[in-house]
Every structure is written in C-alpha cells, then in structure tokens.
N, C-alpha and C positions, 0 to 999 in steps of 0.2 A: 949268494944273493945276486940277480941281475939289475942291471942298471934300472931296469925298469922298477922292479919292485923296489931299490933305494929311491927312486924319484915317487914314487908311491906312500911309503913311508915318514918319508918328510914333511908330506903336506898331509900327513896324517889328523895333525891337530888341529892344524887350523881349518880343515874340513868338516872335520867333528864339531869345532865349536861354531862354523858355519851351518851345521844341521842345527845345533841346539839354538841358532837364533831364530832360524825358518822357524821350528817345533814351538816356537814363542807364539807368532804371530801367524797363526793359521787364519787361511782365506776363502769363501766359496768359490764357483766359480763365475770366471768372469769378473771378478771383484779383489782377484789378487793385487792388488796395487803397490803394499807397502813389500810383499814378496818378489815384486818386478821389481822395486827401487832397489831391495839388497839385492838382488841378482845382477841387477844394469850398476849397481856400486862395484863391484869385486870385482866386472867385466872392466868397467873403467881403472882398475887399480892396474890389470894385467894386461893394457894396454889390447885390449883387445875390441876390435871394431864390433856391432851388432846395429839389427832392426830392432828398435822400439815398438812392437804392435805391427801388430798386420786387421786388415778390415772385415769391423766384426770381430775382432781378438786384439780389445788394445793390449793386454796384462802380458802379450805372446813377445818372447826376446829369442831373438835369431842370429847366432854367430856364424861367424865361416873363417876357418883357420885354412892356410895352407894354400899350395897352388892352386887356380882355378879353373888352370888347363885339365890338371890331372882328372880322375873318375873322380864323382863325390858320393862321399860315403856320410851318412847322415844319423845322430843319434839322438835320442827326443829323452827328456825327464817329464815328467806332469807336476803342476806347482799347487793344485788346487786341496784345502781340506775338505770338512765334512762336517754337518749343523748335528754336533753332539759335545756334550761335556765330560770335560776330560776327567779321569778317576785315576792317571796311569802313577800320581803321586812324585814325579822326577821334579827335581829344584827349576828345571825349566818348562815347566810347564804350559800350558796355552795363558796366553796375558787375554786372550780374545773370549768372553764368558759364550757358550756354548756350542765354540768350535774349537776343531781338535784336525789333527794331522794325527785320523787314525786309520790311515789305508798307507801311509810312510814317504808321503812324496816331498815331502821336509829329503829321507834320506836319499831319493830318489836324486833331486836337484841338486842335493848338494856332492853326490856320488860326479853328476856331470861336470858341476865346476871343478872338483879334484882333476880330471879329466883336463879339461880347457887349461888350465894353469901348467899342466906339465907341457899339453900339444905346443903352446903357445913357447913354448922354451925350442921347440925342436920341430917347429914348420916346418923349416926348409929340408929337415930331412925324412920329411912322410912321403908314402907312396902313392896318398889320396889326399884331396879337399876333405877338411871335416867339417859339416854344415851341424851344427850345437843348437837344439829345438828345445827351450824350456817351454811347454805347453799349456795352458790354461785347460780349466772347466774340464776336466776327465770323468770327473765324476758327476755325468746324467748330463753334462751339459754339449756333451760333443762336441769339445776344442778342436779335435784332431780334424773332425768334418771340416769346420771353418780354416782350419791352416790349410788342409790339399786347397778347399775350395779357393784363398787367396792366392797357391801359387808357389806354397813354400817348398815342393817336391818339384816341378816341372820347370823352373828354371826362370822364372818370373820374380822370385827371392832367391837371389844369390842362385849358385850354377845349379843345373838340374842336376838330382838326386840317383843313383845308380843303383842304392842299396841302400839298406835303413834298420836300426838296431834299438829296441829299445827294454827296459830290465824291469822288474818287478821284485821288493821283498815279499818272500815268503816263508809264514812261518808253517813247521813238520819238516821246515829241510833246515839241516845243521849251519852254522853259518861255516864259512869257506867253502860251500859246496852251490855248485849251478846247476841246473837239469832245463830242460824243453823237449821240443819235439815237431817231427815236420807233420803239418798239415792242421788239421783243426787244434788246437790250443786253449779256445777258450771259445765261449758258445755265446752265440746272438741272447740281443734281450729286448725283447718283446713286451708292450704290455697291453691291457684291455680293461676298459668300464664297460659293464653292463647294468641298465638300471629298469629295474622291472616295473613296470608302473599296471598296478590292479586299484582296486575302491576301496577305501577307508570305511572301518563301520568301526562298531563298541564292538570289544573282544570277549563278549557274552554271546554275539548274535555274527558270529564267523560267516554262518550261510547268506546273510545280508550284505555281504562284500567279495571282494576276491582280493586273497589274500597273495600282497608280493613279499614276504619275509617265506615262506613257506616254499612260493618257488623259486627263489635266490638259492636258498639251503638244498633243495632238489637238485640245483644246477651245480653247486658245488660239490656235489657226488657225483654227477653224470659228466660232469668234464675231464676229472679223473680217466674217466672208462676210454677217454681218447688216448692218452697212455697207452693203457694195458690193454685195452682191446684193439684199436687203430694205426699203434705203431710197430715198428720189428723190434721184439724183444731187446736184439742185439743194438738196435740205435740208443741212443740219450735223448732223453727229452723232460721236461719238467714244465709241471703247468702247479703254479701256487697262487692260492685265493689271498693274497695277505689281507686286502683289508672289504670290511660288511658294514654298512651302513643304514640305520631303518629305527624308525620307530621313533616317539617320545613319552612315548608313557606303558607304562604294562598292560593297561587294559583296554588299550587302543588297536587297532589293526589297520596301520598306515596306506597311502596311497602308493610309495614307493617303497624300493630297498634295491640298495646298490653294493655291488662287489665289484672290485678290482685284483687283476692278476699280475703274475710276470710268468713269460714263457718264454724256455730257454730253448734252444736247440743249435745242433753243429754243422747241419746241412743248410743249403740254400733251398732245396726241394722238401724237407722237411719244414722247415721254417712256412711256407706257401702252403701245405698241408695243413698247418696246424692254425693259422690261420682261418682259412678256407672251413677246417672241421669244427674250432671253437664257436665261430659266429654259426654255423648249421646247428651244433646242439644249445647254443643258450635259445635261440630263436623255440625251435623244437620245445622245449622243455615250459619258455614263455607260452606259447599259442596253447600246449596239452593244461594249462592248468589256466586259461581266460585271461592273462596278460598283455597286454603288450610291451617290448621291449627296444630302448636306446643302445645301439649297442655301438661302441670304436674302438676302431684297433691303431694302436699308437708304435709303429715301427722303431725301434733301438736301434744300438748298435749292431753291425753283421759280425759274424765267427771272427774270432782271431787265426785267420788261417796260416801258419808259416811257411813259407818256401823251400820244399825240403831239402837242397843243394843251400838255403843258406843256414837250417838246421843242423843240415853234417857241419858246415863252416863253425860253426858255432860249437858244438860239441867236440870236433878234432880242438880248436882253439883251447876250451877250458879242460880237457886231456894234458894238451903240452904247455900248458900256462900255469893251471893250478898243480895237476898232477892224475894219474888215470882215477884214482878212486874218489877223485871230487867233481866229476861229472855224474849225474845220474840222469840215466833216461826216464822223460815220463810214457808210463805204459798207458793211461790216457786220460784224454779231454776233463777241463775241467767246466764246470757249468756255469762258473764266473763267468765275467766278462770287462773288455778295457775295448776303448777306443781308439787302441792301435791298428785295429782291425781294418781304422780306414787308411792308413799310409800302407799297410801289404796288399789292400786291392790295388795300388796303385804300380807301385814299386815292390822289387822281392826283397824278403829281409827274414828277420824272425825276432821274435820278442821272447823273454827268456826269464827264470824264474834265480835267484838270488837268497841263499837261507839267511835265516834271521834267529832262527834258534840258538840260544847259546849253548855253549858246553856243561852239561851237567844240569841241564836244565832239569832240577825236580817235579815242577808240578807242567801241566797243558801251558804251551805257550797262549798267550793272547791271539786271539783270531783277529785279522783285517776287518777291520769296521767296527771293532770293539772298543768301547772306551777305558780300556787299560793297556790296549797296542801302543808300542811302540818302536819303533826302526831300531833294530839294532847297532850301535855305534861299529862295533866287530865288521859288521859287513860293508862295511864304506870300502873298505881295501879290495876285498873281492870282485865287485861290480867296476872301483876303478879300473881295477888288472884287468877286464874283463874286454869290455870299453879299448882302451888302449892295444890290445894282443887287437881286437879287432880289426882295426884300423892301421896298426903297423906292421900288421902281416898279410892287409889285402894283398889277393894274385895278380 
C-alpha cells in the first residue's frame, strides 16, 4: 500500500460521515448556505485559509493550498441539490422536505475535502498550487458561469489557474473504476418555449376558431424530423418536447398552447443549426395552420469539451494509480450535461466520470436525478486517489 492510499484510508471515515452530513441538509442553488457553513467549518478545523463568496456566488468557498509561485492546478466539487423528495430510505436521509442530493454532490464535496485535509498536511512538498473550488448552483443555475465570470480561474481569486479537474459519480460504472475522454464529454443544453396563439371557440364548432392544441401537436412531430432529416446521422443530437400546456376544459378550444423543449447537442455548429432550424419549423408549422407564434430560445450550458492531452493525463494517471483495468475509455458523448463546460472554454483540463455501482449489485443502479440515488460511500476513496495522483504527479 502507498503512502498515499494510507493517507487516503484514514480519513476514510470521517469523510464518509462528512458526506452523510452534506446528504442531510441538501440545498438548491444559490441557496447553499448551511452547506457553505460545514464546508468553511472543516476548512477552519484544517487550518486552511479560503474565499467566502465570490460576486454573485456568495454560497462559493475557494481554497488555495500550496506555493503560489508554482503552476496552479485547480479542482472544483459542485454543492448544490435538487427540488425532489428523497425515497432513497438511508438513516441519513435529507432533513430538507423536498430536496434531496440526487445527482451526489453531497459525494462530490466531500470527495474534495478528503482531498484538502491530506494536501494540507504535505504543501510544501507539491509540485503545484491547488486552488479547491467548492461550486454552487450546477444544477440549471450556472455557478461555474458566475465563478470564471468573478475571476476564480484568471488570477483575480487566488493565482491564475493553468489546469482544472473536476469528477462526477456515475452510475453503470463499477465503483473503483474511472473512464472520460478527450473532446466532447458531455453535450450543450439548450432550451425553447413555443406558444401558439390561434382563437378560442366551443369544441363543437372547431371551423369557428383556429385551433393551437392541434398545431402544437403538429409541431411536436415535425421538429422531430430536424433529427432525422436535417442532421448527419453519425452526429448526436436530441430535441425533447417535455412539457404541453393548453386548454381548460374539454369542450373548449383555447386561445393558446404551449410546448417546451431541451435540445442537446456536441458541436458549437450544430448547436447554431439547431437553433436556426427549430425556430424555421415551429414558425413554418404556426403560419400553415393560421397561428401565430411567441417563440424563445433560452441558451444553457456549452459542450463539456475536454482537452485531449489533459484526457491522456487523466487516463495514464488512473492506469498507474488505480491499476490498468480500472480505467475505462468512453467510446462516446453523453447527452447529459454539467457546467464545467465553462472552466474548459477557459483553461485545459478534463472532467471525468467516477463509478458508483457497487459490487454485486443485483438489481439497475439508481439513475442521477432519481429519488432513490445515492452516492456511493465506496467511491470517496477512488476520486480522492484520483484528485491527489493528479496534482502530485503534475509535469
């Protein structure tokens, strides 16, 4: 066993039961407060200096271990939960009624304080500054945006940033095992109202109006056809209707009806396509049936694209750290999405996937965003070693 993995080991427990406190008191975003107080707690125990908030991100805590001469190597957790009630059944369950830590940034955060409590023991012998990014609002609120935007990458918070690492559990991959990949990682996400506004009549005398439920539903099949007809096979792309709005009574035929989408995609030119093509056909579709339509398009996140020299870094790393057969390549793109996307347009790094399955798992693990997910305690170990090779084996 190397020094590393004993100092990994040790704070095994008390890292675990620092996730089951996070896994307590889940927070939206932006609104993480009593998650910042145990984070900026456990920093104060370890002596370790931090930012409280950055503008526009007060919930954001920012450490920096290490010399400040050297390169700085930067690693981010995300702290934020998700407005769902928890079913997962564990004795520590959310204390918060209808929020839950089910995407695992409970494990996430507290993956990085394991992390910070050992660097902090053995600063002076790193070969880089480690700048420690616990992150607010990941989820739809776009933390990451507001930290580049305040500074936390370019050297305005603590030394500017050379390079930047951040993990994700995931379940279908075993725990002890890490996989990524260079280039697109994870796909933009996009979204879109459309609200058809035709004339209300009694739904006996349909010819007496013009009906917008009729062409909302027309429009939710011909948007489709931008997929399968307008895109290259070989690309990814996903246009989903999730939600339809219309109507209040059955025998009525309303003034309006509204649909909303998310559209995914892995390119920057597909993204501007797809765009460009959704507002041509819902338009299209409104005008052919006597409509007119409100239509916006609501910009997300861009691709999580990684840097493929820090992907290799990353994959040599969990070869000679965990062992060769606990690396797995991903063969491609997932049509998720995270808001690390915005620290790689800036700086090169790559963001990395961390299994959460256990061994012997009988039935389908809990999918992320499910209300019976939850982080694996198992994989704290893995992402700390991870983390750590990282940083103590920069070139």
């Amino acid at each position: 066993m190397s020094a590393t993995d004993q100092l990994v080991r040790e704070r095994l427990p008390k890292i675990t039961d620092f996730r089951r406190r996070l896994h307590r008191i889940p927070e939206l975003a932006f609104e993480e407060f009593k998650t910042a107080d145990a984070i900026r707690a456990e920093l104060d125990a370890l002596g370790v200096k931090y930012t409280a908030g950055v503008k526009d991100a007060p919930t954001a805590t920012i450490a920096v271990i290490g010399n400040a001469g050297k390169p700085c190597v930067a690693l981010r957790a995300d702290i934020d939960a998700l407005p769902i009630e928890e079913r997962t059944g564990v004795e520590y369950c959310s204390t918060h009624p209808g929020r839950m830590h089910a995407c695992g940034h409970d494990g996430h955060s507290a993956t990085l304080m394991g992390v910070t409590s050992i660097l902090s023991q053995v600063a002076d012998k790193l070969p880089v500054c480690v700048k420690l990014i616990w992150q607010p609002a990941e989820e739809g609120g776009g933390g990451a945006e507001r930290l580049v935007a305040a500074g936390v990458l370019d050297g305005r918070i603590g030394p500017k940033v050379e390079a930047i690492f951040g993990l994700h559990g995931w379940p279908g991959l075993p725990v002890g095992t890490v996989a990524t990949k260079g280039g697109a990682l994870l796909a933009s996400t996009d979204n879109f109202t459309a609200t058809f506004i035709g004339k209300g009549c009694h739904g006996a005398y349909p010819h007496l109006g013009v009906d917008p439920i009729v062409t909302a539903c027309e429009a939710v099949i011909n948007l489709q056809q931008f997929v399968s007809r307008e895109v290259d096979p070989t690309e990814a792309c996903v246009v989903t209707i999730g939600r339809m709005n219309a109507g209040t009574a059955i025998n009525v035929i309303p003034d309006t009806a509204t649909i909303e989408a998310t559209v995914r995609t892995l390119t920057p030119q597909l993204r501007k396509r797809a765009a460009d093509a959704l507002q041509r056909r819902v338009r299209a579709v409104a005008q052919a049936n006597g409509c007119s339509v409100d239509f916006t398009w609501n910009e997300g996140y861009p691709s999580t694209v990684n840097d493929p020299k820090m992907a290799d870094y990353v994959a040599e790393t969990a070869r000679r750290t965990l062992g060769p057969d606990r690396f797995i390549p991903v063969g491609k793109a997932s049509m998720g999405a995270e808001d690390f996307s915005y620290y790689l347009r800036q700086v090169p790094g790559c963001f990395f996937l961390v299994g959460v399955e256990p061994a012997n798992c009988k039935d389908p693990y809990p999918t992320l965003h499910s209300d019976c997910y939850d982080f694996t305690d198992a994989a704290l170990e893995t992402g700390m070693t991870m983390f750590l090779a990282l940083v103590r084996n920069w070139p």
